[in-house]
N, C-alpha and C positions, 0 to 999 in steps of 0.2 A: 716335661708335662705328662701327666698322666693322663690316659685315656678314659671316658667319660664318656657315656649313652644316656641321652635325653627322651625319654617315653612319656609319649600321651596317653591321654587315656583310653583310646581307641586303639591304644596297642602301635601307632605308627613310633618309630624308633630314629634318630638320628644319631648318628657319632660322632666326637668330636675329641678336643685334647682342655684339660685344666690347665686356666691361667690366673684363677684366683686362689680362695681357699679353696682346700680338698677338706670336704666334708659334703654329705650326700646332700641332697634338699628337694621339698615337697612345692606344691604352690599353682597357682592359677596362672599361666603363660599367657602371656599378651605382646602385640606387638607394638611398637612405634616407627613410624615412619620420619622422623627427624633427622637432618644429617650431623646436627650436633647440640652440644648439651647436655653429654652424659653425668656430668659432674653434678648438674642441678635436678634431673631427672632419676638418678641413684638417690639424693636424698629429696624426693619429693615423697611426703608421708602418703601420700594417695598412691603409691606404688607397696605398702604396704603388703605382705602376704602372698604377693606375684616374682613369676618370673620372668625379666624384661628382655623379649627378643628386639635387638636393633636392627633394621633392614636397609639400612645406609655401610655398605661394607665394610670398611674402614674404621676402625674404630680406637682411639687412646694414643694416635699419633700428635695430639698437644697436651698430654701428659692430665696432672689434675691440680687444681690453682693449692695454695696455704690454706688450712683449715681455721684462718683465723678469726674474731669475733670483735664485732667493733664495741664501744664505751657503754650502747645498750643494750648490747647482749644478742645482737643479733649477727649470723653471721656475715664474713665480708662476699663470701666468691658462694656460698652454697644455699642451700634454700630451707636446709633445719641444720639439728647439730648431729646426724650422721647418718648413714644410709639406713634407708627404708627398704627398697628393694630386696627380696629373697637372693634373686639372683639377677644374673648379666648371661644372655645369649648372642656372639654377636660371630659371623662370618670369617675374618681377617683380625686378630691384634696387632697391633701396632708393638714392636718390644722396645722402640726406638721412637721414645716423643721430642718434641722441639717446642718450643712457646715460652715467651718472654716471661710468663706467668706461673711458670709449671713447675711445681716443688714437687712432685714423684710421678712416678710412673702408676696407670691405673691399676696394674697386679697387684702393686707394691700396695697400694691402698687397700684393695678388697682382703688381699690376704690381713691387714691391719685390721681392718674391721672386722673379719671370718665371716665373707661372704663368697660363695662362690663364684664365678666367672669359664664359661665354655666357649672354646671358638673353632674354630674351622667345621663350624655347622653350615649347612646351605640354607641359609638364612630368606631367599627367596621362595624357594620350595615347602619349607615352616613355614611361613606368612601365607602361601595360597591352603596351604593343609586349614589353618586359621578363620581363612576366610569363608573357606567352604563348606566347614564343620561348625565356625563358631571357637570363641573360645572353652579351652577345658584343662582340666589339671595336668601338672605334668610333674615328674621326677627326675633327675639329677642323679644317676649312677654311677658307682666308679667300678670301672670293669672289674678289678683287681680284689673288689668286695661283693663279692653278688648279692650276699645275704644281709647289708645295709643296705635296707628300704625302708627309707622317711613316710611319714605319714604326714597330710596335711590336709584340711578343711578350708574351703572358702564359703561354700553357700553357708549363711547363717551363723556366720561370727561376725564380733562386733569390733571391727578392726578400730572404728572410731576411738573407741573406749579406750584402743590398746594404745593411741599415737595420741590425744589429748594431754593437754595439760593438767596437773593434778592440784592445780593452786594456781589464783589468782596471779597474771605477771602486768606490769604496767610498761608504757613505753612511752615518753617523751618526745616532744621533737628537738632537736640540735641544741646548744648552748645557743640564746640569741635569737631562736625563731618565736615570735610570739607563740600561745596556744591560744588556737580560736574556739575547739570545740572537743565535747569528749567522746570520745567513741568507745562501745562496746562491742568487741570482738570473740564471736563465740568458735573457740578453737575445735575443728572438727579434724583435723589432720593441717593447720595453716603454713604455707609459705612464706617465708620469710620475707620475699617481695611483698605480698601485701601486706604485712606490718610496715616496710617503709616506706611505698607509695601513701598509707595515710600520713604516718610521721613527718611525710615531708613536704606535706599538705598542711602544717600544721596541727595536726589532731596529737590530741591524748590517745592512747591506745587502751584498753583494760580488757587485756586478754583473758578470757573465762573458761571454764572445763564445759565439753560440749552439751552437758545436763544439767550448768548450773542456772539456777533462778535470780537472772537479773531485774525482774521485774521492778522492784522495788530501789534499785541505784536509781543513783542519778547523775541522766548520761545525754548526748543530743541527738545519738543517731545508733544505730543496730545494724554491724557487719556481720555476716554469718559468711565464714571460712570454707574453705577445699578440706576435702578428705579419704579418705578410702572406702571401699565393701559398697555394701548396701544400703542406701539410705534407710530401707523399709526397719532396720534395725535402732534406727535412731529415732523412735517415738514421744521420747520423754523431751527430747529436743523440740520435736515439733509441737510439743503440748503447750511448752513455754513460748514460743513465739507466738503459735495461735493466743494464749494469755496477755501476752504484749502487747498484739495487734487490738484485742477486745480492750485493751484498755489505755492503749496512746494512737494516735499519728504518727510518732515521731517517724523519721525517716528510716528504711529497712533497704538494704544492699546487699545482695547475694552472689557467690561465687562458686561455681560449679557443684558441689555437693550442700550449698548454700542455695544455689537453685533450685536443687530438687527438696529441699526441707521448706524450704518459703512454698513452693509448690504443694508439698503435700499439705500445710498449713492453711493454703488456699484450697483446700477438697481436691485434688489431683492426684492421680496415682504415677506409678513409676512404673519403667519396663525396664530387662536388661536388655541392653543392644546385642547382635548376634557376632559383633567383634571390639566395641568401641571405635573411640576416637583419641588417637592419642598420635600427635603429631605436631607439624607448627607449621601447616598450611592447610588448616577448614576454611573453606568460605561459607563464611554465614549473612546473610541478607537485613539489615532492620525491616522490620515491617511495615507496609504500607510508604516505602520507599524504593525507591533505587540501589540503595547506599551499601555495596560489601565489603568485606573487611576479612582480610586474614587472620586467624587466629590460629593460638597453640590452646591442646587440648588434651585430655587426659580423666577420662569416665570412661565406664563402662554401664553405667544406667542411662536412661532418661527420660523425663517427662510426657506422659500425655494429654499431648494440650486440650484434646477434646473433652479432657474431663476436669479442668478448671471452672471454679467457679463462677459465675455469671459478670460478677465484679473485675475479672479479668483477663487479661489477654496475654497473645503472643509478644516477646518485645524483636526478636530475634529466630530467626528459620536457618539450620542446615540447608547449603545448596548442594550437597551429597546425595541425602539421603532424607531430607525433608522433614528431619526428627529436630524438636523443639531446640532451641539455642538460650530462651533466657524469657523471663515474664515482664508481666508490670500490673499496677492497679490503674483501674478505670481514671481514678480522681485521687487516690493517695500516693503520698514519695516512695512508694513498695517497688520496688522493681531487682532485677538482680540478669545474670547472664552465665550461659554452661561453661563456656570457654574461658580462657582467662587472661585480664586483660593487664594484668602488671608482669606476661610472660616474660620469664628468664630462663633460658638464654631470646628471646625474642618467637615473634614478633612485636611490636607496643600500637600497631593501626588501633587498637581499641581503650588506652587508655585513659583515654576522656571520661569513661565510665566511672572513676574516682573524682574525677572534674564534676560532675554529676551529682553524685551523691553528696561531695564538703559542700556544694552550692545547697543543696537543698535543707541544711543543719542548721 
């Protein structure tokens, strides 16, 4: 293992040893708090352009499942078709995994893919650096190279653009399941669970590039997908829903960077948060209830609900940090939620939210 120094941008420094690929890398560090799931959080496109510190110690001791792809094209054990993630920070690897499931070792994969991976970082002392600062850029050094230094941009790229689909994909449900309705799925960075939590709901799926104008198909219902960056970047997106809304009902479902585009669609602005949320234990409150729910999460923006429209409200509140969790309309089937409720690896308290949505098509 080569040795490897992690610098932020304030100059704090960490060192550690390489267990992925050896090559340098740039990127926006953020943390997660999950104890597991790395297999579906490496390739979740909304990790896009970052570097993932994990602060669960432990890490790649159940190895990483088959990379394989079921009859519609989606895959069986991962959440796209390969890591998003810049890189992997994690305290402790595992060189020795065990799991009934586990067709390599996680090294064995990143190096597959040529993504880095750093560990015997103090992965505790990163996450309060984090906390305290906010997140900020960071670099991936190999001691041995001083003079490779990656460059890399987050504020003001349009990571959407770069993880979308480039062409219309469609998706079926099962041989056998009826289809009751069709859905339009606007791919903003989407996980692969939510393609099958519709499909297997019965829906059509018609996955679309995240600026294209569906306005004019014909469809019963409007998914707007997870993704990466900034949403402030993706206006042409919200030009088209705003379009949508002006001229149907139909029903409109959002999911965390789906949230904040149905938001700005509703007149709302966005903030970035000063660390995120990215884990698999938020509680979040419904409003005007009792009623909370664990969620998994993974933004680093989000909504300010005080600047929605009149037509709208809160559906859902952080009991963290009191920052918005999901919308709705007054009197339309609009609604949507930050967290995400077909999470994989878990939790599912909130998947009714797709229960929700085929009821209302």
């Amino acid at each position: 293992m080569r040795n490897v120094t992690l610098v932020l941008n304030d100059g704090t420094k960490f060192h550690g040893k390489s267990f992925g690929y050896d090559a340098p890398v740039a990127g926006e560090v953020v943390f997660n708090t999950a104890m597991m799931g790395y297999p579906e959080s490496l390739t979740d496109p909304s990790y896009a352009g970052q570097l993932m510190v994990l602060t669960y110690p432990l890490v790649g001791n159940y190895g990483v499942p088959p990379f394989t792809f079921e009859d519609n094209g989606l895959p069986t054990f991962m959440e796209s078709d390969k890591i998003y993630a810049s890189a992997i920070i994690v305290a402790d690897y595992s060189e020795k995994n065990s799991h009934w499931n586990s067709n390599e070792s996680l090294a064995d994969w990143l190096k597959r893919e040529k993504v880095p991976g750093i560990t015997g970082i103090d992965t505790r002392e990163l996450t309060k650096v984090l906390r305290e600062h906010g997140v900020m850029m960071g670099k991936i050094l190999f001691d041995d190279e001083p003079d490779n230094i990656p460059e890399a941009n987050y504020e003001g790229v349009n990571f959407v653009d770069q993880v979308s689909v480039k062409e219309i994909v469609t998706y079926k449900p099962a041989e056998g399941t009826s289809i009751n309705k069709k859905v339009v799925l606007v791919d903003c960075g989407v996980k692969a669970n939510i393609i099958r939590c519709l499909i297997n709901r019965g829906c059509e799926v018609v996955r679309v590039p995240w600026n294209y104008d569906y306005t004019d198909m014909e469809f019963d219902g409007l998914f707007l997908a997870n993704g990466p960056g900034d949403p402030d970047m993706c206006e042409d997106a919200v030009k088209i829903i705003r379009k949508q809304m002006e001229k149907s009902d139909k029903p409109i479902c959002g999911i965390c960077m789906g949230n904040q585009l149905l938001s700005k669609a509703a007149g709302a602005k966005i903030y970035k948060l000063k660390y995120g949320h990215r884990s698999h234990n938020q509680p979040v409150r419904m409003v005007g209830t009792d009623k909370c729910f664990v969620t998994s999460q993974n933004h680093g923006y989000a909504v300010d609900a005080k600047t929605l429209g009149a037509d709208w409200e809160e559906l859902f509140v952080n009991m963290n940090d009191g920052s918005n969790e999901g919308i709705r309309h007054k009197t339309k089937s609009w609604f949507s939620s930050q967290f995400h409720p077909e999470a994989c690896s878990g939790p599912v308290d909130t998947e009714f939210m797709f229960d929700k949505f085929v009821e209302t098509l």
